[in-house]
N, C-alpha and C positions, 0 to 999 in steps of 0.2 A: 206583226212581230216575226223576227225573224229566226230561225232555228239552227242552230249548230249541231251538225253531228257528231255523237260522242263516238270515240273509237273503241271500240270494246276487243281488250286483248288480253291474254290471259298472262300474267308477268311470272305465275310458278313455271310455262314455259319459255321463259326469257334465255336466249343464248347470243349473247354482245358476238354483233359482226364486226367489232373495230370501225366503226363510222367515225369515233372520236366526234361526235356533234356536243356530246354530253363533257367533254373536253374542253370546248370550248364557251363556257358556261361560265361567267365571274360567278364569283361568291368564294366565299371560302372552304378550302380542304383541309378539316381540320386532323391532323398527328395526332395518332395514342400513343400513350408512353414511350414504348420500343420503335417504333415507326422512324425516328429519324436517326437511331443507330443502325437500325434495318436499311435503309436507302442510301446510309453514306457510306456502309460498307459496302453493297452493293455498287457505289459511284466510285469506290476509294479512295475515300478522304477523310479528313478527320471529321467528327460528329461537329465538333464547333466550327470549324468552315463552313457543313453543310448548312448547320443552320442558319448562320449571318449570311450566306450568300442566294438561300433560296428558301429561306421562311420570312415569315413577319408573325409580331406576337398580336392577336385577334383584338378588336378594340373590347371585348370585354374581359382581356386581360388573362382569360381561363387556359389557352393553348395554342397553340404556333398551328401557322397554318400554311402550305405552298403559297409563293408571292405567284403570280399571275404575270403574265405578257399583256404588252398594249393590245389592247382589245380583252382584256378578258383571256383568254386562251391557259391553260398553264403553262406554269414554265417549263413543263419537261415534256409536254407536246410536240413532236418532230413533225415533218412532213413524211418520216416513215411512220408516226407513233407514238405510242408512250415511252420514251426513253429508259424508263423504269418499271416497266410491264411485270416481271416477274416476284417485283416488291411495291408495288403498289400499292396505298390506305386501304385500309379496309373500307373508308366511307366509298371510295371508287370501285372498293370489291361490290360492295354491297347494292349500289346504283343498277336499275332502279327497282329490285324488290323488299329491302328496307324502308329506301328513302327514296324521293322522287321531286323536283321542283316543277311547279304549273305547267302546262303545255308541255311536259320532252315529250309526249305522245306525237308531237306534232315536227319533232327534228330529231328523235332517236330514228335512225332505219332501219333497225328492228322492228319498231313498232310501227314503221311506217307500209311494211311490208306487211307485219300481220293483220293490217287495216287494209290491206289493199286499193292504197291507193298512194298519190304523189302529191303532196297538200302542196 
């Protein structure tokens, strides 16, 4: 049998180096209430532009959520960044000591670092 080792890191000292790995992770970013008046002003634009042009409503119909780029990627992803860094979801604020999907241990660089190693 063969054994995986688990990475043990402590995520209350979590500080995002801007890897953007976790950026490029499909699934959905879902909008609370304020969130897309928050990001279109920040973009300046009207809130209904913002949403017909870079949301979609979740198939279960509950909340709008950033559309994504081919591949998965978001769509406000730059090759500098988050285009929207300073108003950012909270679900993105919150990544990953709230919430977390299987394996980032193993493509966040954070935590790749405080494992010391290069998976």
């Amino acid at each position: 049998m063969r054994h995986q080792r688990q990475l043990k890191i402590d995520l209350k000292q979590f500080s995002c180096i801007q890897c953007h790995a976790c950026c490029r992770q499909p699934g959905y970013v879902r909008l609370k209430k304020a969130e897309p008046d928050a990001i279109a002003n920040f973009l300046q634009m009207d809130v209904r532009r913002f949403i017909n042009s870079f949301t979609l409503l979740t198939d279960d119909r509950t909340s709008l959520s950033l559309m994504e780029q081919d591949g998965g990627a978001c769509v406000f992803l730059t090759e500098h960044g988050c285009r929207i860094q300073p108003v950012k979801p909270e679900q993105c604020r919150d990544f990953p000591r709230k919430w977390r999907f299987s394996g980032f241990k193993k493509i966040c660089g954070w935590a790749r670092a405080q494992a010391g190693k290069d998976l």
